[in-house]
C-alpha positions as CSV (number, residue, x, y, z in Angstrom):
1,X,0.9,-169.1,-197.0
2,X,1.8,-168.4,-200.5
3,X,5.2,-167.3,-199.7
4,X,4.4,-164.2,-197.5
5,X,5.2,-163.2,-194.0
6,X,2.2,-163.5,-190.8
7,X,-0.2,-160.8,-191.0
8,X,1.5,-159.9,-187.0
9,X,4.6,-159.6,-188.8
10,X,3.4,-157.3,-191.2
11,X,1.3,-155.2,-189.0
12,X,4.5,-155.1,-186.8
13,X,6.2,-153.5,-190.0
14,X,4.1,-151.1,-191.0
15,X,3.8,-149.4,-187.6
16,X,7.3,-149.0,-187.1
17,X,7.3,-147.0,-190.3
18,X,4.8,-144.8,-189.0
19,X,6.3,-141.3,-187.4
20,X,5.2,-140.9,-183.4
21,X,2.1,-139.7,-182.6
22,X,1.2,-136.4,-181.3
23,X,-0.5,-135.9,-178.3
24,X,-3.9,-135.2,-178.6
25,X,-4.0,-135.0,-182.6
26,X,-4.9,-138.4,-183.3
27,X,-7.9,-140.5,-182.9
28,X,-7.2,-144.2,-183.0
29,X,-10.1,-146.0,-184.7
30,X,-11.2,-143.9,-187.8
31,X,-14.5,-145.1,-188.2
32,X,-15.4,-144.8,-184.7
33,X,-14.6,-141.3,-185.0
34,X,-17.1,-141.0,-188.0
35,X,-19.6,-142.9,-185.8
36,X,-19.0,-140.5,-182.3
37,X,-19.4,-137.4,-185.2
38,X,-22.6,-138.5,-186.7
39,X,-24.1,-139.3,-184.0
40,X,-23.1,-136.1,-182.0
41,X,-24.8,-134.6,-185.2
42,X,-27.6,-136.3,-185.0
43,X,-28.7,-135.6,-181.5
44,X,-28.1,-132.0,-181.9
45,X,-30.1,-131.5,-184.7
46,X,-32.5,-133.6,-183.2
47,X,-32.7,-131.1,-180.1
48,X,-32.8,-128.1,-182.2
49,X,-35.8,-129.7,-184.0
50,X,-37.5,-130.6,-180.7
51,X,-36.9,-127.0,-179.8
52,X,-38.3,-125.6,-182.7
53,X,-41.3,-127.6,-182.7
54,X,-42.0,-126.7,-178.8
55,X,-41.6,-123.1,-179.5
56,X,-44.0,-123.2,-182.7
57,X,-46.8,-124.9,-180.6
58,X,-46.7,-122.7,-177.3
């Protein structure tokens, strides 16, 4: 369409440019990662809250 290679094709393209990955220093899905951060964020602030609010009350 309009004179432009498959969107396979150019996905196949642009990861053959990309240098090798490292083992262990990448993360595959970037927002994902966001997601697994926040949320790992989230529930530890929520304990430390909890916490807090148990220790204040006994």
């Amino acid at each position: 369409m309009f004179h432009r290679k498959p969107l396979e094709e150019r996905i196949a393209e642009r990861q053959a440019k990309l240098p090798p990955l490292k083992e262990g220093k990448h993360f595959e899905h970037g927002p994902a990662k966001f997601v697994f951060v926040a949320l790992l964020t989230a529930v530890a602030a929520m304990h430390l809250v909890g916490l807090a609010i148990v220790m204040h009350f006994t």
